[in-house]
The first five atom37 places (N, CA, C, CB, O) and aatype in JSON, in Angstrom:
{
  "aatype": [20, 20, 20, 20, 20, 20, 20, 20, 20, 20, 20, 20, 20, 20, 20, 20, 20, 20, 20, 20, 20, 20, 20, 20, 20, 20, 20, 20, 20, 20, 20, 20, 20, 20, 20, 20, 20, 20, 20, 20, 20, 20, 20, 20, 20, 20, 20, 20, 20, 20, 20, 20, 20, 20, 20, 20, 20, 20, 20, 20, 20, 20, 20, 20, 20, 20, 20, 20, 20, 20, 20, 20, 20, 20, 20, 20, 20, 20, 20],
  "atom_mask": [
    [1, 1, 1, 1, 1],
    [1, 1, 1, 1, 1],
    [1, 1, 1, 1, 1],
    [1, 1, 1, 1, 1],
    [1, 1, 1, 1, 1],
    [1, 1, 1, 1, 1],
    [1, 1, 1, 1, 1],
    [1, 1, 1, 1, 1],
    [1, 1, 1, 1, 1],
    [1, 1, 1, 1, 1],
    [1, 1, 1, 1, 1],
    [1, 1, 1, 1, 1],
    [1, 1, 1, 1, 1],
    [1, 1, 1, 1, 1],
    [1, 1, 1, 1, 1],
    [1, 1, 1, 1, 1],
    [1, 1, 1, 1, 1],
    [1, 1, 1, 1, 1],
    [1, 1, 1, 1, 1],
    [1, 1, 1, 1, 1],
    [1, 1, 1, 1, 1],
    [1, 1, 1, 1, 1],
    [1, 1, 1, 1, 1],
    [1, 1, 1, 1, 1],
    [1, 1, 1, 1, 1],
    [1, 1, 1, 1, 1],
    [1, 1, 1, 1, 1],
    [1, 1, 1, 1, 1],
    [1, 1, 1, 1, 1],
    [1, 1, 1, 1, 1],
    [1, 1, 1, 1, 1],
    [1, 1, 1, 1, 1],
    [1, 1, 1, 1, 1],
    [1, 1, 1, 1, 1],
    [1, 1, 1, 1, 1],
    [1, 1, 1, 1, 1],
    [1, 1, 1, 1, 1],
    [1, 1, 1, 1, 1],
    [1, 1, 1, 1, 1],
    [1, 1, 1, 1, 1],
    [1, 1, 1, 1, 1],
    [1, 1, 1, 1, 1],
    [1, 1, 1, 1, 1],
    [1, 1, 1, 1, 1],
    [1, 1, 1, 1, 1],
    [1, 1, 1, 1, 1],
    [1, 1, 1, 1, 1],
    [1, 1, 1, 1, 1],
    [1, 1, 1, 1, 1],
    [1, 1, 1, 1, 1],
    [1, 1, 1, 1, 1],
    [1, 1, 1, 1, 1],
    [1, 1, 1, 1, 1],
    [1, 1, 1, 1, 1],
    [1, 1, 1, 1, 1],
    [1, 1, 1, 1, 1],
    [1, 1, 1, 1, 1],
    [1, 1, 1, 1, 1],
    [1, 1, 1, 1, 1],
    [1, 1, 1, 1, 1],
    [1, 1, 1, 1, 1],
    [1, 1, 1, 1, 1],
    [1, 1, 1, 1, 1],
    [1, 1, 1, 1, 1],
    [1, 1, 1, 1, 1],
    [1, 1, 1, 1, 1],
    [1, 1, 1, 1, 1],
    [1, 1, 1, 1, 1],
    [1, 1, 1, 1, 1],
    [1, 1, 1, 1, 1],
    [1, 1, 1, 1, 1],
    [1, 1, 1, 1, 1],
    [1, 1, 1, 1, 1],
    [1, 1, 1, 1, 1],
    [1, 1, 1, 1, 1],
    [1, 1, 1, 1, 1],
    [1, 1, 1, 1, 1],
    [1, 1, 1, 1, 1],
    [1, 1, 1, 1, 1]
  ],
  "atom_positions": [
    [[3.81, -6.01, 6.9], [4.63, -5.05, 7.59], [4.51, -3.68, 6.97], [6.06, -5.49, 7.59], [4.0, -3.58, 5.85]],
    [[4.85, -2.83, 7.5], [5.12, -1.61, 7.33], [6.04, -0.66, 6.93], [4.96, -1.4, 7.96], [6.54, -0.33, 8.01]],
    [[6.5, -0.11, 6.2], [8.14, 0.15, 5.59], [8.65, 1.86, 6.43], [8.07, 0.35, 3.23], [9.73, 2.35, 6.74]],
    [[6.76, 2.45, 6.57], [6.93, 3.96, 7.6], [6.35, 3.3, 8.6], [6.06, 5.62, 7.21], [5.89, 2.16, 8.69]],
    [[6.46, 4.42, 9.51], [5.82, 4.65, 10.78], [4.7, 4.79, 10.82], [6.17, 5.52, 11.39], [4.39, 5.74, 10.11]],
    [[3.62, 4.21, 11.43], [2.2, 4.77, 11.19], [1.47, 5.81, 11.73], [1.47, 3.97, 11.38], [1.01, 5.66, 12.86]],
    [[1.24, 7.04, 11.01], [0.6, 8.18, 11.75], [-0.83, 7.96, 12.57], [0.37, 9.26, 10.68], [-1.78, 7.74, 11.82]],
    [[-1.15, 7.98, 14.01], [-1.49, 7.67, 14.55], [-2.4, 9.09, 15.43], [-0.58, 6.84, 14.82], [-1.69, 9.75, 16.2]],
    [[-3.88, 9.52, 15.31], [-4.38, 10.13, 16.09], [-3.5, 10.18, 17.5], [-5.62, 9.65, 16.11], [-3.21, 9.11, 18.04]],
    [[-3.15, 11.22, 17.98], [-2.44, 11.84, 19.01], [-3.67, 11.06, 20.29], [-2.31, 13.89, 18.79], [-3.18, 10.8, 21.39]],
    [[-4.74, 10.83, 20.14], [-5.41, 10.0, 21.34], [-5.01, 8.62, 21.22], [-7.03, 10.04, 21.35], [-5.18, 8.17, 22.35]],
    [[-4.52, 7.64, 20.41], [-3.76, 6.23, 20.59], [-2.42, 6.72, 20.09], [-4.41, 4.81, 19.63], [-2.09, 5.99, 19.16]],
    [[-1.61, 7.55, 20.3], [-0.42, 7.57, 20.07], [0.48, 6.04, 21.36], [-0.04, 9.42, 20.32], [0.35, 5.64, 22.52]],
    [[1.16, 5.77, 20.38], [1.49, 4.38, 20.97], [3.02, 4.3, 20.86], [0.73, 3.08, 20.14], [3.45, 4.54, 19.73]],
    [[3.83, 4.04, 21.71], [5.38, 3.16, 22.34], [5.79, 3.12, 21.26], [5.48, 1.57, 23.11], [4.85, 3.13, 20.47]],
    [[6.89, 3.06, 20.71], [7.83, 2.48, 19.78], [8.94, 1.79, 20.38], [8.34, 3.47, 18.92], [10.01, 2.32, 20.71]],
    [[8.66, 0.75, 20.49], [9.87, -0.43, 20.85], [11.26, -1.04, 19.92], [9.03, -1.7, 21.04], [10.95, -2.1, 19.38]],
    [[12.38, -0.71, 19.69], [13.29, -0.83, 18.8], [13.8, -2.54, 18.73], [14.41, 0.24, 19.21], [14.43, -2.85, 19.74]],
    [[13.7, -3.27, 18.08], [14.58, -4.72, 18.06], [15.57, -4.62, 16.86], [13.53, -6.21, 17.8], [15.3, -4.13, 15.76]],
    [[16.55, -5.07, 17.17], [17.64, -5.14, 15.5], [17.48, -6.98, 15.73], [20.15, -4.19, 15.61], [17.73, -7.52, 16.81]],
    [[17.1, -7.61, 14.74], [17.34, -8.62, 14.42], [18.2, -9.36, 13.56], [16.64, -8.75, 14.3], [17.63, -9.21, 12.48]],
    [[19.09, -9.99, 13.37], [20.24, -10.93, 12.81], [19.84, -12.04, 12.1], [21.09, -11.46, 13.84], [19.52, -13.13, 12.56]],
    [[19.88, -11.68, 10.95], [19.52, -13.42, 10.36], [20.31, -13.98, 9.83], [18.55, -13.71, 9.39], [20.66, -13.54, 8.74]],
    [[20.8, -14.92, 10.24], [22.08, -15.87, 9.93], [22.3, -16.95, 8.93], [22.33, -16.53, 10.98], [21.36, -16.55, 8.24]],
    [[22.64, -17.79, 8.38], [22.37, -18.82, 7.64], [22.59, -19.44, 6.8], [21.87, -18.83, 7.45], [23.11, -18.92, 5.81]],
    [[22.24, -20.98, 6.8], [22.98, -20.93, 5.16], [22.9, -20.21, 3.83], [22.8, -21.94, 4.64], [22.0, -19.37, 3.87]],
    [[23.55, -20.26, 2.63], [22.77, -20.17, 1.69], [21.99, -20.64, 0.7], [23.06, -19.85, 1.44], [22.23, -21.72, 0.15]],
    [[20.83, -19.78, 0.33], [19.48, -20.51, -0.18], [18.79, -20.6, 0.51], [19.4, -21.63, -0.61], [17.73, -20.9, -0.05]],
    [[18.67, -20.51, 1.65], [17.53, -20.8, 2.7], [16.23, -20.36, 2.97], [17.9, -20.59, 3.66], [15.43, -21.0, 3.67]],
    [[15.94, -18.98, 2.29], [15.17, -18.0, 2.56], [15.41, -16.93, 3.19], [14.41, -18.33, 2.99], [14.4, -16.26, 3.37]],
    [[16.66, -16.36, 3.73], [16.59, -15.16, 4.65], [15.93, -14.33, 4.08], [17.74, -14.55, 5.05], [14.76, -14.1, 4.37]],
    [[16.71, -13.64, 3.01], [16.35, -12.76, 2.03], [15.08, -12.37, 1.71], [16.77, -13.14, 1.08], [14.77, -11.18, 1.71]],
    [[13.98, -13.63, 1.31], [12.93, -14.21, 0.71], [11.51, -13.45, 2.05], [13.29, -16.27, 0.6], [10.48, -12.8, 1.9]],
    [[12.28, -14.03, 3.32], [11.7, -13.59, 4.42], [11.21, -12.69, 4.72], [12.13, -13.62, 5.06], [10.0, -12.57, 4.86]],
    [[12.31, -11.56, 4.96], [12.67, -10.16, 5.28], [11.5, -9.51, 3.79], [14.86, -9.81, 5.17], [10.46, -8.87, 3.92]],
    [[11.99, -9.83, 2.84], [11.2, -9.1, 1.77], [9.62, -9.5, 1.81], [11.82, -9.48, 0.28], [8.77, -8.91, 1.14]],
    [[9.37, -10.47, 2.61], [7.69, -10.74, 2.74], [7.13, -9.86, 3.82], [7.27, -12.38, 3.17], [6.32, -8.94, 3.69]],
    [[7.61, -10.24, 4.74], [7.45, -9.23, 6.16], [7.64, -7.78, 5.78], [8.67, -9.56, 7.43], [6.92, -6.96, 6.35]],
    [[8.54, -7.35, 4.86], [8.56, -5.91, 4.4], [7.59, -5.02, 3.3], [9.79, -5.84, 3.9], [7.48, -3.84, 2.98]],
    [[6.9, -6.4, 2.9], [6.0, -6.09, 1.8], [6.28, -5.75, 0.22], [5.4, -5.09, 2.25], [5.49, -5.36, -0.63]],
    [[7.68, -6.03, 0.14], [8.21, -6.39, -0.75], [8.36, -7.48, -1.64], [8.8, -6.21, -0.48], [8.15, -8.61, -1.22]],
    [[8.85, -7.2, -3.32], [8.49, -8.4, -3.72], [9.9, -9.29, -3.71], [7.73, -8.27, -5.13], [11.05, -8.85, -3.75]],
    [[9.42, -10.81, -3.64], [10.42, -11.77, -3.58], [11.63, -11.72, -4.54], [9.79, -12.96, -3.73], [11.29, -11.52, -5.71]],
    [[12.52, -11.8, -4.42], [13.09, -12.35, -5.47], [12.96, -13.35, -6.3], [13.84, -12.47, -5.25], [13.05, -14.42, -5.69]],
    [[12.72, -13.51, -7.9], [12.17, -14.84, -8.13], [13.37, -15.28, -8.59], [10.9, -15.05, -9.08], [13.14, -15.88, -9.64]],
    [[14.67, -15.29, -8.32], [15.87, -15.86, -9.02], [16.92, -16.18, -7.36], [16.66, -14.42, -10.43], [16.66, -15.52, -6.35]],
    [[17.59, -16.81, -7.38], [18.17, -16.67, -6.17], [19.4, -16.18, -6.11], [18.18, -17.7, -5.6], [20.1, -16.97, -6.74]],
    [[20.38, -14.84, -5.48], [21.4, -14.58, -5.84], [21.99, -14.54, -4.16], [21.41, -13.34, -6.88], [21.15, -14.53, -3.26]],
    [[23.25, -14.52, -3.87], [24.28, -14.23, -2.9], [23.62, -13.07, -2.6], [25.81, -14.13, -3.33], [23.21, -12.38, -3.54]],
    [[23.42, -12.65, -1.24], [23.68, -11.42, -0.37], [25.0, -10.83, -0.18], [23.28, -11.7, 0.89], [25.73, -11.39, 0.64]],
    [[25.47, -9.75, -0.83], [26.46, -9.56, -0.69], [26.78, -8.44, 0.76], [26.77, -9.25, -2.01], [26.06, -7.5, 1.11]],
    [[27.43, -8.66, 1.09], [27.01, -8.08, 2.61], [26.21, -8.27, 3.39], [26.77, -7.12, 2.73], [25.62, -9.33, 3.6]],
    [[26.04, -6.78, 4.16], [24.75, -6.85, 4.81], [23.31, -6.06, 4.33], [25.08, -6.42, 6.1], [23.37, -4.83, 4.44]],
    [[22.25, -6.53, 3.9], [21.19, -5.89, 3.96], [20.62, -5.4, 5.02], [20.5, -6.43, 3.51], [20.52, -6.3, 5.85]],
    [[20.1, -4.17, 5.51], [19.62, -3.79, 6.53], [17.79, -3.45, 5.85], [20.68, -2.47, 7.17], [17.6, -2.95, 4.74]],
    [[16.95, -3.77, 6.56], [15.27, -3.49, 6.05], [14.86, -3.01, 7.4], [14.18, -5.04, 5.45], [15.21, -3.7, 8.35]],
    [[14.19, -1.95, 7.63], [13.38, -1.52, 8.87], [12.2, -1.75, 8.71], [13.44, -0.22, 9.25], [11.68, -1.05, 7.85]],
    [[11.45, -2.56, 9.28], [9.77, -2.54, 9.4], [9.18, -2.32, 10.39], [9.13, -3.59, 9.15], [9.68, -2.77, 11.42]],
    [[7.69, -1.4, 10.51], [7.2, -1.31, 11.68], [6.28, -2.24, 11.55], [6.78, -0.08, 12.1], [5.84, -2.69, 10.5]],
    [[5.87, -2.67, 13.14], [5.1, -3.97, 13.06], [3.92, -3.49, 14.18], [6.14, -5.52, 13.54], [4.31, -3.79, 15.31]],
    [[2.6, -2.85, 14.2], [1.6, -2.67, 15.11], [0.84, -3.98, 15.55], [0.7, -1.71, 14.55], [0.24, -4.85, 14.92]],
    [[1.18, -3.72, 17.26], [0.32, -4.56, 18.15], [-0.42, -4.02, 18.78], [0.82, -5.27, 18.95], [-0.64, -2.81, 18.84]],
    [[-0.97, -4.99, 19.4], [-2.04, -4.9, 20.59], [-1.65, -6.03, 21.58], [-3.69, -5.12, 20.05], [-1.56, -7.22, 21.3]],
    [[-1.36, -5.25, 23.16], [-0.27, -6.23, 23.77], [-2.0, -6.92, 24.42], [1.4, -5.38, 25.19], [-2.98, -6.18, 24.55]],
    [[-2.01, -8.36, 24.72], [-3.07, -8.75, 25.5], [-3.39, -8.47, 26.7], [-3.09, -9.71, 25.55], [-4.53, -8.59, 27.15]],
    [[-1.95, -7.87, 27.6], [-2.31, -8.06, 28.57], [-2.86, -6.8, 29.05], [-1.46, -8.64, 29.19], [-3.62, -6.71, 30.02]],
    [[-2.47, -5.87, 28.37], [-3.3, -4.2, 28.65], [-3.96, -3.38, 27.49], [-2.15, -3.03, 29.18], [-4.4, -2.23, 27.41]],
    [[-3.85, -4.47, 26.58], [-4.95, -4.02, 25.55], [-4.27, -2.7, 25.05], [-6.61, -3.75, 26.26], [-4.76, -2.17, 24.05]],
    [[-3.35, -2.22, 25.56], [-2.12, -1.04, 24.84], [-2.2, -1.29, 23.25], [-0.17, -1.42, 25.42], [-2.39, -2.44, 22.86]],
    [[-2.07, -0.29, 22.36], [-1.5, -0.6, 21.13], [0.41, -0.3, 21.14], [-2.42, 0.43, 19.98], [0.87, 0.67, 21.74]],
    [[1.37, -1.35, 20.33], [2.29, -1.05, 20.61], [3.56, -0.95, 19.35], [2.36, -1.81, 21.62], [3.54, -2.13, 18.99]],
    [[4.3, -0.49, 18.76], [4.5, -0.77, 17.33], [5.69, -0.95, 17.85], [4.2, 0.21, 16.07], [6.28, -0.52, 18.84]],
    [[5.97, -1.76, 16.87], [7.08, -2.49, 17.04], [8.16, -2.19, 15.93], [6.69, -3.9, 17.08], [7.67, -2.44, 14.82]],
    [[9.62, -1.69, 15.83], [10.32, -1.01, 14.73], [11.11, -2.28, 14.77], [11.08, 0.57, 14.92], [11.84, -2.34, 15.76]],
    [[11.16, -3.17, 14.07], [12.25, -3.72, 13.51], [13.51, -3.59, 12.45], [11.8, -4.36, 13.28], [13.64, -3.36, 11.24]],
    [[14.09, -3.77, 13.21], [15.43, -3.8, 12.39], [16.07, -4.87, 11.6], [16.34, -3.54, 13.17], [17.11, -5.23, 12.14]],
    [[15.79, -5.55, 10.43], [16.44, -6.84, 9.92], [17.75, -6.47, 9.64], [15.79, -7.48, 8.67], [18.08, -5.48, 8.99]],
    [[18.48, -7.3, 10.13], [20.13, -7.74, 9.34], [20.4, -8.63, 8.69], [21.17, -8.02, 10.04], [20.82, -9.61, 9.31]],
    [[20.31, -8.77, 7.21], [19.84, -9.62, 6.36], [21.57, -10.12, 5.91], [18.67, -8.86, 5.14], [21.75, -10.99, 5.06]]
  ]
}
């Protein structure tokens, strides 16, 4: 994942699509563990309580199949 936006030649300038995602769960499970892989961050190697909410934004670049579009994708984790 991506933690900026990716600067992009103005000839594939591409969509930014917004998702906020919710991750719910027990604890211990990996949420945390998750979010910090996909973010490119490093794991935690100890396991502690989330206290609150963590929020992580990642951008995520596609290529949709069906129009060959490039399309980035901004995620929003709610950790």
């Amino acid at each position: 994942g991506l933690l900026e936006r990716p600067a992009l030649p103005p000839a594939l300038a591409a969509p930014t699509v917004p998702y906020k995602l919710f991750l719910s769960g027990k604890s211990g499970v990996g949420k945390t563990a998750l979010v910090a892989t996909l973010a490119g961050t490093p794991v935690p190697p100890v396991h502690h309580e989330t206290l609150g909410i963590e929020a992580t934004t990642v951008y995520w670049p596609a290529k949709l199949r069906a129009s060959g579009r490039p399309v980035i994708f901004q995620l929003h984790f709610w950790d």
